[in-house]
Structure formats: C-alpha cells, structure tokens
C-alpha positions in Angstrom: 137.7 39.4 187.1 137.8 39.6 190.8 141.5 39.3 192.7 141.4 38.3 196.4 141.0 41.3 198.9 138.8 42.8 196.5 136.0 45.2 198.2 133.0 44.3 196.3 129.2 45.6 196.3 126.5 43.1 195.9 124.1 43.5 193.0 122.0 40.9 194.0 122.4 37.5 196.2 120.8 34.3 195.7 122.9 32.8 198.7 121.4 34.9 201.1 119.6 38.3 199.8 119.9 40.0 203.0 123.6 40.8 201.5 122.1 42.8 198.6 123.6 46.5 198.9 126.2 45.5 201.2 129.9 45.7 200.8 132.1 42.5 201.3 135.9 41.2 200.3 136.4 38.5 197.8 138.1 35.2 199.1 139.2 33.4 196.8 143.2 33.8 196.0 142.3 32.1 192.6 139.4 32.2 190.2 136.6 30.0 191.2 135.7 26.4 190.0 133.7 23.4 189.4 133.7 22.9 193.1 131.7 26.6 193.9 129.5 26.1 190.9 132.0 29.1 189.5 131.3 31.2 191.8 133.2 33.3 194.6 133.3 33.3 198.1 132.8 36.7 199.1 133.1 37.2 203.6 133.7 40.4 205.8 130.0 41.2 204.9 128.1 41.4 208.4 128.5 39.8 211.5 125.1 37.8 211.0 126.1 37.2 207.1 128.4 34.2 207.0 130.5 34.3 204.1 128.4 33.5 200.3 128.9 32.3 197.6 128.0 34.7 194.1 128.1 34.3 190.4 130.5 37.3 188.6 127.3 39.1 187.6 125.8 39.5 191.2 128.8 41.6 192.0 130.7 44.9 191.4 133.9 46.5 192.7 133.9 49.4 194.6 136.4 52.3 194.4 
C-alpha cells in the first residue's frame, strides 16, 4: 500500500517506459479506483515525464 508523498522507484512503466528506474512521489491522497483502472498517479518524475499512471506491482518504495 502506497500513502501520498510516498518516494517510489519504478519497476517497470507501461504509461511511458522512459520512467523505468526513475524515482517519483505518489499522488493520490487515497487508494486508487475504478476511475485509474486501480492504478496510481505517480508525478515529480522528470521535467519531460508528465505525471503516470502505474499498477502496485510496477512500483516500489524507496528508503
């Protein structure tokens, strides 16, 4: 489970795999839904990476 503000590392990245090995914070103040597919919004990643959109498993927290 993921908590807004979390720094995360991405595993992998089918929203945009230029993101893969990157860092990025977590969004979303409350678990994700129907609307996202179930997935989280993850931003902060790059300035040419626009916030994405990742399934739990694509992801892992850092520190």
């Amino acid at each position: 489970m993921f908590n807004a503000g979390d720094i995360v590392e991405f595993v992998s990245c089918d929203d945009d795999p230029r993101a893969i090995g990157k860092t990025g914070k977590v969004i979303d103040e409350v678990p994700p839904g129907p609307l996202t597919d179930y997935r989280w919004t993850v931003g902060s990643i790059s300035i040419w990476i626009a916030p994405v959109l990742v399934r739990s498993d694509e992801i892992r927290k850092v520190g």
